[in-house]
KEMARLO-368802 format. One record per residue (C-alpha): residue in three letters; x negated, z negated, y. Coordinates in Angstrom, 1 decimal. Example, Ala and Ser with C-alpha at 12.3 -4.5 7.8 and 13.67 -1.06 7.14 Angstrom:
! KEMARLO-368802
NODE|type|px|pz|py
NODE|Ala|-12.3|-7.8|-4.5
NODE|Ser|-13.7|-7.1|-1.1
//
This chain:
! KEMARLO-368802
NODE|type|px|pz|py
NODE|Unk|-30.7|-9.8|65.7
NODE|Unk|-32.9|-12.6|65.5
NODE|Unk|-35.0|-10.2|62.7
NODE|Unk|-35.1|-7.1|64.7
NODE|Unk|-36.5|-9.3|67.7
NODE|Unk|-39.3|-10.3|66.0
NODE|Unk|-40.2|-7.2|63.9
NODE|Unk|-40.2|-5.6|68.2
NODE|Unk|-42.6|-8.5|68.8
NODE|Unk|-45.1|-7.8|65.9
NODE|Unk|-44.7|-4.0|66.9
NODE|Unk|-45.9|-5.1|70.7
NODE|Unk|-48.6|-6.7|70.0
NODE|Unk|-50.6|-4.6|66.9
NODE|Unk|-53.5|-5.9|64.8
NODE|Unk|-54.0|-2.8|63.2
NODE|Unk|-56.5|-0.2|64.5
NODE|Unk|-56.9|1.6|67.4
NODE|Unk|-57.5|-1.3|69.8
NODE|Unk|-56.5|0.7|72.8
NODE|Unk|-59.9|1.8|74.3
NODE|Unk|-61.8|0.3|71.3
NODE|Unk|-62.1|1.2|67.5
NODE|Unk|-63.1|-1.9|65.9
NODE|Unk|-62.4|-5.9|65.9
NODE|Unk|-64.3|-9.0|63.8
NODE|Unk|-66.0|-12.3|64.5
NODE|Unk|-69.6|-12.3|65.1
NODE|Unk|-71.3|-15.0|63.7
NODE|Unk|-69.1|-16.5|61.1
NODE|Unk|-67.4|-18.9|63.0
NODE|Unk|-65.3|-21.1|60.8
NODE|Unk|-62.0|-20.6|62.6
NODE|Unk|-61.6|-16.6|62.1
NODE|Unk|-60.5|-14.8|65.8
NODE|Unk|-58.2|-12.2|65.8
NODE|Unk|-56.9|-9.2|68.2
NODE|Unk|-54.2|-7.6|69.0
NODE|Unk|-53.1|-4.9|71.5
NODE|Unk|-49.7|-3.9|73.2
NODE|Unk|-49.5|-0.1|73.9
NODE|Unk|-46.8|0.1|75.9
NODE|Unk|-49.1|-2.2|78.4
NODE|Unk|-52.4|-1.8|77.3
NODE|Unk|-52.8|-5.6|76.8
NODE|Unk|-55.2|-7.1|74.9
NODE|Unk|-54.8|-10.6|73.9
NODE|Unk|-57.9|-11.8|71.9
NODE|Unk|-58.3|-14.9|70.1
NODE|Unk|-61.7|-16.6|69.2
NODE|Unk|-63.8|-19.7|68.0
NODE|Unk|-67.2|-20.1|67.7
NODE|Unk|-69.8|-22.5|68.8
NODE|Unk|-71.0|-20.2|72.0
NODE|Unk|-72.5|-16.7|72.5
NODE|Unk|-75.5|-19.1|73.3
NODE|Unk|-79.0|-20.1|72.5
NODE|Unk|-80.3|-18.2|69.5
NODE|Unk|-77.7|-17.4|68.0
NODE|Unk|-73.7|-16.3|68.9
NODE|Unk|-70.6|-17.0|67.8
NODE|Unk|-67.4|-15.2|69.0
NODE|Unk|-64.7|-12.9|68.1
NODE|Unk|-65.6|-9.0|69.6
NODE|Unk|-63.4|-6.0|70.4
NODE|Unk|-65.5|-2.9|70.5
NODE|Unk|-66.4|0.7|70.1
NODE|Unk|-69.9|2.5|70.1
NODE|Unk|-71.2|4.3|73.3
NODE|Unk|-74.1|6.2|74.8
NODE|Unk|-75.2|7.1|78.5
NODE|Unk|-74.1|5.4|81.6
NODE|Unk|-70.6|4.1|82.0
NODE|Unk|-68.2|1.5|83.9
NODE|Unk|-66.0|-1.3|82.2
NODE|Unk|-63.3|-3.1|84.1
NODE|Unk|-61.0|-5.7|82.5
NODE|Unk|-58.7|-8.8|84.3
NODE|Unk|-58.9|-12.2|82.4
NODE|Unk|-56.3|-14.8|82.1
NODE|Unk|-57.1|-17.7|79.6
NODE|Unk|-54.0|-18.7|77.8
NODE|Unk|-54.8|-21.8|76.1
NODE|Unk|-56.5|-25.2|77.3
NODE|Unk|-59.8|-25.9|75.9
NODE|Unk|-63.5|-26.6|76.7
NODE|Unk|-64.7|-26.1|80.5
NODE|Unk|-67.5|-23.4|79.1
NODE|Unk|-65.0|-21.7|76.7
NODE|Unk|-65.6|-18.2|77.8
NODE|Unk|-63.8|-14.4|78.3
NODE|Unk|-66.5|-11.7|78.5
NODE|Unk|-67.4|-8.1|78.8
NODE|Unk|-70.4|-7.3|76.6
NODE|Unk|-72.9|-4.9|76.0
NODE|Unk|-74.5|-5.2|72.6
NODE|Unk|-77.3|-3.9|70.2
NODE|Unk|-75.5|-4.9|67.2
NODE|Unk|-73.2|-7.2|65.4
NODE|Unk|-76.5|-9.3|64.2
NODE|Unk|-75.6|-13.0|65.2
NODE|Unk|-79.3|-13.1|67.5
NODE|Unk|-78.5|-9.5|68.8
NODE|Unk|-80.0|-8.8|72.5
NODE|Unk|-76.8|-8.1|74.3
NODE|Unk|-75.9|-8.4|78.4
NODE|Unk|-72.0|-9.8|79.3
NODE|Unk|-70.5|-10.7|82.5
NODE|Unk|-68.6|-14.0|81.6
NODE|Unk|-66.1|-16.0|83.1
NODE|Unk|-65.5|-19.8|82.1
NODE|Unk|-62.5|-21.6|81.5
NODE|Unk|-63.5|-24.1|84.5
NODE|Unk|-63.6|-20.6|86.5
NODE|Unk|-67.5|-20.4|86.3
NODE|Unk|-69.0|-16.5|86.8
NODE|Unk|-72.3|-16.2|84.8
NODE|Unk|-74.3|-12.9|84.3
NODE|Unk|-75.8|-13.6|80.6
NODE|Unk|-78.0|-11.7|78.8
NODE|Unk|-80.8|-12.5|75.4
NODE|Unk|-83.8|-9.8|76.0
NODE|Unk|-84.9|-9.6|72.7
NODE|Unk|-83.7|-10.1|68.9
NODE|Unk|-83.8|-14.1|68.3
NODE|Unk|-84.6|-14.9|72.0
NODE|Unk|-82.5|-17.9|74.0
NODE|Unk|-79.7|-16.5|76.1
NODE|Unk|-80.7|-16.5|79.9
NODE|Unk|-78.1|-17.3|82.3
NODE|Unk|-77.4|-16.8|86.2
NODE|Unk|-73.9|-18.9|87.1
NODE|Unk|-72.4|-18.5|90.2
NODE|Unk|-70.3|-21.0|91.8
NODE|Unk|-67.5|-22.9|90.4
NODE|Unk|-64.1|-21.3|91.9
NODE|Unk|-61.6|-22.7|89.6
NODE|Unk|-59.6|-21.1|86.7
NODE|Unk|-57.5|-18.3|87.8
NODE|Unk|-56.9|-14.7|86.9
NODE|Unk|-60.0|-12.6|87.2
NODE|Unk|-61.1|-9.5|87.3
NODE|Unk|-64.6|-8.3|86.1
NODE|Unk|-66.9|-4.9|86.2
NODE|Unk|-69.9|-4.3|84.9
NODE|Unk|-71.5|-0.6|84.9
NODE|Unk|-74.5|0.4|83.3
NODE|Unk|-76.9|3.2|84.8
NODE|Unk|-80.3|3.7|82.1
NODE|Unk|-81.3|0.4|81.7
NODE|Unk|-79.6|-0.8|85.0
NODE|Unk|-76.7|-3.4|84.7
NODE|Unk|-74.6|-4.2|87.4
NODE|Unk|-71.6|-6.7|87.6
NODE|Unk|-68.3|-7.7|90.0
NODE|Unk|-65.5|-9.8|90.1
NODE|Unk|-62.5|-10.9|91.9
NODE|Unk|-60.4|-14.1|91.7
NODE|Unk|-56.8|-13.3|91.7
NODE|Unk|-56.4|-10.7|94.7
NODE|Unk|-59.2|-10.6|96.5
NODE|Unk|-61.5|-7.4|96.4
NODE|Unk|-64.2|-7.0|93.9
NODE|Unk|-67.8|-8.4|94.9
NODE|Unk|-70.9|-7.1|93.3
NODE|Unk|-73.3|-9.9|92.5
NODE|Unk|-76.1|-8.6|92.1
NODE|Unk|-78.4|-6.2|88.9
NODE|Unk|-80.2|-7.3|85.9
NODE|Unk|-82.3|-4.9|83.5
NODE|Unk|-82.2|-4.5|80.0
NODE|Unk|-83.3|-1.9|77.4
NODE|Unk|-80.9|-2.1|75.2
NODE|Unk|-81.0|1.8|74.2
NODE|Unk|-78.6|4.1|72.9
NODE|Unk|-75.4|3.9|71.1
NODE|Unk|-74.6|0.0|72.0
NODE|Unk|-71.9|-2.0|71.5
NODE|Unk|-69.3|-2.1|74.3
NODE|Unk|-66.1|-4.4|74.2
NODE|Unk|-64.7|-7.4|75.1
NODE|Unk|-65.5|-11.1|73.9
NODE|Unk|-64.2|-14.7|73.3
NODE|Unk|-65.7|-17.8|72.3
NODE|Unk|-64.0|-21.2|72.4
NODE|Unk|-67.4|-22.7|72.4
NODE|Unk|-66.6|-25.1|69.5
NODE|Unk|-66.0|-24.6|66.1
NODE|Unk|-62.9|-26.8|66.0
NODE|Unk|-60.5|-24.9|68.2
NODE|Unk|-59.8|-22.0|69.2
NODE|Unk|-59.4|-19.9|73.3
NODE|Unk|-57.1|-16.7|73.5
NODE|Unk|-57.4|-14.7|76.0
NODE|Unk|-55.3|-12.3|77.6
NODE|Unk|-57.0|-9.0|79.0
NODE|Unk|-55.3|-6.4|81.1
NODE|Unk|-56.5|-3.2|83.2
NODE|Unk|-58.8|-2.5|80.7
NODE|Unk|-60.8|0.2|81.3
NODE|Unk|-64.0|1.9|79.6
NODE|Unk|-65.2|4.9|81.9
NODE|Unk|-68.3|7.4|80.8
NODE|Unk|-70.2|8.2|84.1
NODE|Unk|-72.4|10.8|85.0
NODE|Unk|-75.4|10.4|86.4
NODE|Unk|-74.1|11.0|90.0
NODE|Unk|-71.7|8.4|89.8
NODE|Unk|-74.3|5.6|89.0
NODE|Unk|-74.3|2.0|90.5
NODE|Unk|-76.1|2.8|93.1
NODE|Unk|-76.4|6.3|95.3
NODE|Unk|-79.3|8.6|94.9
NODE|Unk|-82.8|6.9|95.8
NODE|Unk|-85.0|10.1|95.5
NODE|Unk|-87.9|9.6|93.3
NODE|Unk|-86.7|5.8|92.8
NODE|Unk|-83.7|4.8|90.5
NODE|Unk|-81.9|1.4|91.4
NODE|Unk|-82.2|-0.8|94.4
NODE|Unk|-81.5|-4.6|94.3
NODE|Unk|-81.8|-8.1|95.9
NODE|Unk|-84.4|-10.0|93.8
NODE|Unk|-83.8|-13.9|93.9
NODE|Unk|-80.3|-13.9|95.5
NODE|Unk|-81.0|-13.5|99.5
NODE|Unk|-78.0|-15.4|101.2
NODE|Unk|-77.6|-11.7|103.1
NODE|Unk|-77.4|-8.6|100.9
NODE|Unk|-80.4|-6.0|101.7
NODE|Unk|-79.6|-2.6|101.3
NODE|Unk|-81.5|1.1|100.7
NODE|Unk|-80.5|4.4|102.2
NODE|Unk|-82.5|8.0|101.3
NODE|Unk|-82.2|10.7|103.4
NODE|Unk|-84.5|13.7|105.0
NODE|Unk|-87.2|12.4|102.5
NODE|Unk|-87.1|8.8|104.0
NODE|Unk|-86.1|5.5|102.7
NODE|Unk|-84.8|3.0|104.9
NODE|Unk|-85.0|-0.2|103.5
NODE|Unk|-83.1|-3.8|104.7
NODE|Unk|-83.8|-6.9|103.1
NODE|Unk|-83.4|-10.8|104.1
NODE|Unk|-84.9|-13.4|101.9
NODE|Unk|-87.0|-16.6|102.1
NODE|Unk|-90.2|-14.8|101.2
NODE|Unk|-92.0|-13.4|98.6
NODE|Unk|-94.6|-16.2|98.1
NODE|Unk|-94.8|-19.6|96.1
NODE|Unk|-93.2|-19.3|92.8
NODE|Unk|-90.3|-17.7|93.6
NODE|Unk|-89.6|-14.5|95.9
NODE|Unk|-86.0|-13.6|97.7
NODE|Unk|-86.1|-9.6|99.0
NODE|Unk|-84.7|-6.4|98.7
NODE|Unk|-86.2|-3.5|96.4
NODE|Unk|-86.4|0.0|95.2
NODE|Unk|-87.7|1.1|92.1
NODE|Unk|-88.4|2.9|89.1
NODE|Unk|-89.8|2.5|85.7
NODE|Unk|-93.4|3.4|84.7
NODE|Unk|-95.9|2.9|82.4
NODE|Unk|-99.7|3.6|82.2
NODE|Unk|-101.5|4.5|85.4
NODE|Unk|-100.2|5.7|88.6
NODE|Unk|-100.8|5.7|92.5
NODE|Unk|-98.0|5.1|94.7
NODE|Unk|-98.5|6.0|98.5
NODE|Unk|-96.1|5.3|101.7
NODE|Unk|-96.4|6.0|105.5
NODE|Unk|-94.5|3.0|106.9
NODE|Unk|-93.1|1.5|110.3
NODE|Unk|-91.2|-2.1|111.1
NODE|Unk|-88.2|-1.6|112.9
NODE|Unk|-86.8|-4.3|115.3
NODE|Unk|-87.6|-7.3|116.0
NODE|Unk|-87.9|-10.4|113.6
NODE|Unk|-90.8|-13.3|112.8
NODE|Unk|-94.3|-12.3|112.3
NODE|Unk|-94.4|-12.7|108.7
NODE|Unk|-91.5|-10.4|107.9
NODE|Unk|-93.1|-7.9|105.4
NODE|Unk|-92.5|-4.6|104.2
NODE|Unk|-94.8|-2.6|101.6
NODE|Unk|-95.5|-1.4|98.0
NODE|Unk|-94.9|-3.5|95.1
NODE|Unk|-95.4|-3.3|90.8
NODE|Unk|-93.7|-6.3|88.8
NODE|Unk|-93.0|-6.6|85.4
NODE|Unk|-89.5|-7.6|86.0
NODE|Unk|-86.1|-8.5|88.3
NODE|Unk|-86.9|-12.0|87.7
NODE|Unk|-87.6|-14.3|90.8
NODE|Unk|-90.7|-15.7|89.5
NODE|Unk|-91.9|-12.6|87.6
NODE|Unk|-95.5|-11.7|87.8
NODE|Unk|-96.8|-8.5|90.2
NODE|Unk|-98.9|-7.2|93.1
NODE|Unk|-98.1|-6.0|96.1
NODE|Unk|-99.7|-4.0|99.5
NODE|Unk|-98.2|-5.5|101.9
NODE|Unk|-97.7|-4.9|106.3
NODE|Unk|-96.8|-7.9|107.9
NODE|Unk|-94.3|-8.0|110.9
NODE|Unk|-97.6|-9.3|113.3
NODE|Unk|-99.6|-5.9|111.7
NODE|Unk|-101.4|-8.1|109.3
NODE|Unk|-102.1|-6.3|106.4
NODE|Unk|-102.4|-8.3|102.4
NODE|Unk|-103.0|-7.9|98.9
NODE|Unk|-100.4|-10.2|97.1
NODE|Unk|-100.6|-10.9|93.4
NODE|Unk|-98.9|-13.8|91.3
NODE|Unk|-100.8|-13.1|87.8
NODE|Unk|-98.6|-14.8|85.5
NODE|Unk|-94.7|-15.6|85.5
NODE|Unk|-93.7|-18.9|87.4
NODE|Unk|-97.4|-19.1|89.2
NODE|Unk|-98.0|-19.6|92.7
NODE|Unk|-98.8|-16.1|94.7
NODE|Unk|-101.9|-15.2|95.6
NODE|Unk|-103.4|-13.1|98.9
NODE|Unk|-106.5|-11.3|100.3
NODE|Unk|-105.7|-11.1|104.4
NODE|Unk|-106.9|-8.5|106.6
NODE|Unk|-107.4|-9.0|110.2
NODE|Unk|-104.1|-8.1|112.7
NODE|Unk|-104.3|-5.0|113.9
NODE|Unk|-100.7|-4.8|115.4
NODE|Unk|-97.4|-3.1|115.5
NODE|Unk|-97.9|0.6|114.4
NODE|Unk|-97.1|3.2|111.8
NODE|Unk|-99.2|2.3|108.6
NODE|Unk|-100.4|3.7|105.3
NODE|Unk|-100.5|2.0|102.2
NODE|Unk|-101.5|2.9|99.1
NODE|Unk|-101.3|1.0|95.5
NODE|Unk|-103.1|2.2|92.6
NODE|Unk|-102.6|1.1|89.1
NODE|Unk|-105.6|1.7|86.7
NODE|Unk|-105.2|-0.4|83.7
NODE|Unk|-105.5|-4.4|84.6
NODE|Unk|-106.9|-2.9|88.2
NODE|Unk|-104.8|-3.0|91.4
NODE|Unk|-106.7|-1.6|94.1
NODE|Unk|-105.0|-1.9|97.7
NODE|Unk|-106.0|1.1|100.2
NODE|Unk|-104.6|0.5|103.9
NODE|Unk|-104.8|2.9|107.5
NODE|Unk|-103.4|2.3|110.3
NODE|Unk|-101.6|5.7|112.4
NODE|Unk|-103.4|8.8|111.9
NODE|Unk|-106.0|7.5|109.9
NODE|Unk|-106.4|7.9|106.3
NODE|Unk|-106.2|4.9|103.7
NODE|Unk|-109.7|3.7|102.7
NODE|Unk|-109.8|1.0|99.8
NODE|Unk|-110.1|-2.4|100.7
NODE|Unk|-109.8|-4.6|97.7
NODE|Unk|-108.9|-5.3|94.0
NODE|Unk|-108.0|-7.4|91.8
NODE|Unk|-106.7|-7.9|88.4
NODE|Unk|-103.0|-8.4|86.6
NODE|Unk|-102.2|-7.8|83.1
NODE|Unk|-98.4|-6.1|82.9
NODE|Unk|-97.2|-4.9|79.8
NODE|Unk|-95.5|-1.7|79.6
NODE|Unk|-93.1|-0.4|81.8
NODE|Unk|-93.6|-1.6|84.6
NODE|Unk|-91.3|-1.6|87.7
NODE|Unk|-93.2|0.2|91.4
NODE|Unk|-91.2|0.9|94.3
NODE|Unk|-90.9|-0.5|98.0
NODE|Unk|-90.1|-4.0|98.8
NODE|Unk|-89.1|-5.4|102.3
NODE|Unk|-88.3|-8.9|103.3
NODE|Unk|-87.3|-11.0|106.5
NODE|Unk|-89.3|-14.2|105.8
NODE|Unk|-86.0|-16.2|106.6
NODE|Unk|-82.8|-16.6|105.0
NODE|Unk|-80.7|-15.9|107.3
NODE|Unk|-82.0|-12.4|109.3
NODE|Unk|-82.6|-9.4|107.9
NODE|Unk|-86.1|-6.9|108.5
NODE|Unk|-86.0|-3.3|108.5
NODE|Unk|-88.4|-0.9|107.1
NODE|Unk|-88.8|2.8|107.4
NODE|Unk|-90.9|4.6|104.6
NODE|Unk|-92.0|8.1|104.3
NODE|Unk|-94.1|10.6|102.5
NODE|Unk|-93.2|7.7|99.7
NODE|Unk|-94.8|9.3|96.3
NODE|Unk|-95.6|7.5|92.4
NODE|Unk|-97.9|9.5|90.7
NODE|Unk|-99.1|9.2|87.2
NODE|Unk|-102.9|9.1|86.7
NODE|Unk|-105.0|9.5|83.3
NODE|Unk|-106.4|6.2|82.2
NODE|Unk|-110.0|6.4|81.7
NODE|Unk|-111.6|5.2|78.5
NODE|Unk|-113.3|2.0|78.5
NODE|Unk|-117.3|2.0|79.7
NODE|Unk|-119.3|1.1|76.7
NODE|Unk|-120.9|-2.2|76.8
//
């Protein structure tokens, strides 16, 4: 009896292939403790065992539970650590280019102290960025993450409660990728198993995407974390657009924004009006930035809440902003438009029925793409503005060939 209970046991829990939902398991790395993984069937459990230094740094170590995937797609798993170890031993779900130990990859982690962290290394042999959320204490949790083009989005929920979305990051990491499940015990003395359940790895079409359709824009998202979530809405050809935030000044920005990819040169154009009430610096207008970061270069039309119009630029990541003022004009409809011409941004402004006439430029070297769209933010943390655009268009434009010196 005692025989035939543990042969049912070793059935359970399989090492052999398929892994459920995935096609392949192995360490990443070469940590020196090897991981393993196994996976129950009859409850579609997977409990995965791994050491490893840290998917961290330069370079990762971990054991990884995958399969090979293309296109848009949602991943949903619930985490429960079953063995003590390090605070920042980790359970993950994890996008990847490749098995390379300095692969660019994106995962939504959770910690062994109960730690959430959106993690993600940009480019072959970069350091790992990180953005933790706060400590809630180990527990069982449950994590998403969906991707949409080069779009990644991410939620959890600690026991019970309802999944939250925390917020978007970007990353090109092309097509096939990696997709599967991680764990690193985050030394290379021990080892951190993990049990995974309500796994799930869902192919999307484009219609079920992380966010609804934006018309000639693709994602919207809070840049810098805004202590209230902004939102976008398209409908009848108009984009109404919430966002709170500090500012978008200084060296780092907090707002809401729409946008799509682009490269070379383009002209975006917008008709738009400030709804509500709110203080006079509350802005809403057309923006181009190299990337999702807080601090990340870009320039910007922009209509302040008092009528103000301003060009806005911060040239280089992490530098203080930049801004040509106009005189107030007031409260009104407006028309902006933001034309990219190589290193050029030239700023065009008119107020009601009058056209936009060109009213400055300066210069910002982006590399290619770039992100345009419409940006709107409350100038305090704890309102909201409201911005209605129309006629919004992004249209590509030759580049001329340099003038001969």
């Amino acid at each position: 009896m005692f025989l035939l209970s543990c042969l049912f046991a070793a059935a359970a829990f399989s090492q052999t292939p398929p892994y459920g939902s995935f096609t392949n398991s192995d360490d990443v790395g070469a940590p020196s403790i090897k991981g393993s993984a196994e996976f129950d069937a009859s409850t579609g459990q997977y409990k995965i065992t791994g050491s490893g230094s840290d998917i961290w740094g330069k370079a990762d170590q971990f054991h990884y539970v995958w399969r090979e995937m293309s296109g848009n797609f949602a991943v949903t798993a619930t985490t429960k650590f079953l063995t003590e170890g390090i605070g920042h031993r980790k359970a993950v779900i994890m996008l990847r280019k490749s098995l390379d130990t300095d692969s660019p990859f994106v995962q939504l982690a959770i910690h062994g102290d109960g730690t959430p962290s959106v993690q993600f290394r940009i480019t072959k042999a970069d350091n790992v960025n990180t953005v933790d959320f706060p400590i809630e204490g180990p527990g069982t949790w449950k994590l998403k993450l969906v991707r949409n083009g080069a779009n990644i989005a991410v939620w959890i929920a600690k026991d019970d409660a309802p999944l939250k979305e925390l917020g978007t990051t970007m990353n090109q990491l092309g097509s096939p990728i990696l997709v599967g499940l991680g764990v690193s015990s985050h030394t290379d003395k021990a080892v951190n198993t993990v049990l995974f359940s309500n796994v799930s790895v869902d192919p999307l079409p484009a219609s079920d995407a992380a966010h609804p359709a934006l018309g000639i824009f693709t994602n919207s998202a809070d840049i810098g974390s805004p202590g209230i979530k902004g939102s976008a809405e398209f409908s009848n050809g108009e984009y109404r657009v919430t966002g709170s935030g500090a500012n978008i000044w200084g060296k780092h920005d907090q707002f809401q924004y729409v946008w799509r990819e682009m490269s070379g040169s383009f002209t975006a154009t917008a008709t738009m009006r400030i709804l509500g009430q709110g203080v006079e610096h509350r802005k809403g207008g057309i923006m181009i930035r190299q990337s999702l970061d807080d601090d990340s270069a870009f320039a910007d039309v922009m209509i302040h809440g008092s009528g103000m119009a301003a060009l806005q630029w911060r040239s280089k990541q992490a530098e203080n902003v930049n801004t040509f003022d106009l005189p107030v004009e007031g409260l009104g409809t407006y028309k902006v438009k933001l034309v990219r011409t190589g290193v050029k941004m030239y700023m065009y402004f008119g107020k009601g029925d009058a056209e936009p006439v060109k009213i400055a430029n300066t210069e910002v070297t982006f590399q290619n793409p770039v992100l345009v769209g419409l940006a709107v933010c409350a100038h305090q943390p704890d309102a909201t503005a409201t911005v209605l655009f129309s006629d919004v268009s992004v249209e590509e434009q030759p580049t001329p060939a340099p003038k001969p010196r």
